[in-house]
C-alpha positions in Angstrom: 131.6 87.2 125.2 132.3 86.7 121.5 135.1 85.4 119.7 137.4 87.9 117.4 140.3 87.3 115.5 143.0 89.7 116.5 145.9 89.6 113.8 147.5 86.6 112.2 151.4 86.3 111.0 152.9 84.2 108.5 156.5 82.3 108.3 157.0 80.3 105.1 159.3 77.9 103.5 161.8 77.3 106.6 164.5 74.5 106.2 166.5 75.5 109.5 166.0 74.1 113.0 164.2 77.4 114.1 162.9 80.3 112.4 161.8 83.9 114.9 159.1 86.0 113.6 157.1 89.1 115.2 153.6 89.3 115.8 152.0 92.2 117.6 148.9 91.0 120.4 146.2 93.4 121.3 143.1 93.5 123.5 142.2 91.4 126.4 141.6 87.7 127.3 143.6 86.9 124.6 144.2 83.4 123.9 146.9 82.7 120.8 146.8 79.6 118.4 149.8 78.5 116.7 148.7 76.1 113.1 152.2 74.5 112.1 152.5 72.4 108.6 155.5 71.2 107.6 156.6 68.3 105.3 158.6 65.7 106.7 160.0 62.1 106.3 160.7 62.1 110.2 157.5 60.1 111.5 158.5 62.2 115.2 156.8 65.4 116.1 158.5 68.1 114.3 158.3 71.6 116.4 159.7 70.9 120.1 159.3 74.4 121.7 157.1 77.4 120.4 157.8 80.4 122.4 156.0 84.2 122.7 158.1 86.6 124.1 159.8 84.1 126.2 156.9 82.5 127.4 156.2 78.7 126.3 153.1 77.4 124.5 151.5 74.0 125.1 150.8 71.5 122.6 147.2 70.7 121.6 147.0 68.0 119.2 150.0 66.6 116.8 148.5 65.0 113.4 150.9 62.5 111.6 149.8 61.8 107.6 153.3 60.7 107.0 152.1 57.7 105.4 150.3 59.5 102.5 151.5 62.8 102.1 154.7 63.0 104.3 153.1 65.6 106.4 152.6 66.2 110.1 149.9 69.7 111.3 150.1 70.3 114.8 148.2 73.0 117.2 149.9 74.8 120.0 148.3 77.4 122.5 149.7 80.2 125.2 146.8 82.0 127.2 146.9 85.5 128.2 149.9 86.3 125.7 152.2 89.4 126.6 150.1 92.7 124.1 152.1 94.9 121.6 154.6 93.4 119.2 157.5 90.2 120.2 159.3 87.6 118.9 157.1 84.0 118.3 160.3 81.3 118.2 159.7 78.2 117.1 162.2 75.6 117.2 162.0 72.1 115.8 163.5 68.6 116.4 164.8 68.3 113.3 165.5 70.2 110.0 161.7 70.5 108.6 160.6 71.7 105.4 158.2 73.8 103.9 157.2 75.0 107.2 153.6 77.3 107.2 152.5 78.5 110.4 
């Protein structure tokens, strides 16, 4: 079975301590991937929860450049997400900024 991209959504610039956003899902065996970049000078993981219509997503892999560009990139996954449009919710540790997911 090949690989297709299904939709992608975009939340920008967010200085709170979470930020909701929809996103519709279609097809089957869906599998989505959450990309968050945010700047920091908090060496600790910045997103603690990242929800999909209520259900939770697991972390992947958290990377910390905070020595050289004050920036941690961590991947997040839910499989078989709920189809149609809902609310992704991510919520953070602390206040982050310039947050691009």
């Amino acid at each position: 079975m090949a690989l297709a991209l299904d939709a992608t959504s975009l939340s920008a610039n967010v200085t709170t301590i979470s930020t909701t956003f929809s996103h519709t899902s279609t097809g089957n065996n869906l599998i989505m991937i959450f990309a968050i970049s945010a700047a920091t000078s908090n060496v600790n993981q910045v997103v603690s929860t990242i929800t999909y219509n209520g259900a939770s997503a697991t972390s992947i892999e958290v990377s910390n450049d905070n020595a050289t560009m004050n920036r941690i990139t961590e991947l997040w996954y839910l499989i078989a997400p709920a189809t149609v449009t809902h609310d992704v919710v991510v919520t953070y540790a602390n206040e982050p900024s310039d947050f691009f997911s």
